[in-house]
C-alpha positions in Angstrom: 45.0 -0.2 -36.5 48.9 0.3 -37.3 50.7 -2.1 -39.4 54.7 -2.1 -39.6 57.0 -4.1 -41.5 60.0 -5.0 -41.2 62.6 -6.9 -43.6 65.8 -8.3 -42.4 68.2 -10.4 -44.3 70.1 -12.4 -41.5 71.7 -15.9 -41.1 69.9 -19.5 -41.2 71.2 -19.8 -37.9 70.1 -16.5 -36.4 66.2 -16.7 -37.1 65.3 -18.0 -34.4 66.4 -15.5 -32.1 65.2 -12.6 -34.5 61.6 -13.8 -34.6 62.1 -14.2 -30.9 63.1 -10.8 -30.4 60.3 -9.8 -33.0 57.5 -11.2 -30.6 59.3 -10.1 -27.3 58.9 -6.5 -29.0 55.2 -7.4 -29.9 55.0 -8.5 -33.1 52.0 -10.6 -33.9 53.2 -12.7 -36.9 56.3 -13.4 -39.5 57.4 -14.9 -42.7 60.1 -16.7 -43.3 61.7 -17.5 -46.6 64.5 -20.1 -46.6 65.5 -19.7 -50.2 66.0 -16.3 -51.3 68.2 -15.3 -54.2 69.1 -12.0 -55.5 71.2 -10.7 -58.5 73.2 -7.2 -58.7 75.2 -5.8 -61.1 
């Protein structure tokens, strides 16, 4: 068995179509997290 993953960092607004292209192209789950927060310098 093959795993792949694949992080995206997108819109609130666009997630549904992603995870709706994700299954079209056969993905067999997701996770989605709403409140992500990152820092730079």
């Amino acid at each position: 068995m093959r795993f792949k993953l694949i992080i995206a960092f997108i819109e609130d607004s666009k997630t549904d179509d992603v995870l709706e292209a994700a299954r079209e192209a056969g993905a067999t789950g997701a996770t989605v997290i709403n409140n992500a927060r990152g820092e730079g310098l």
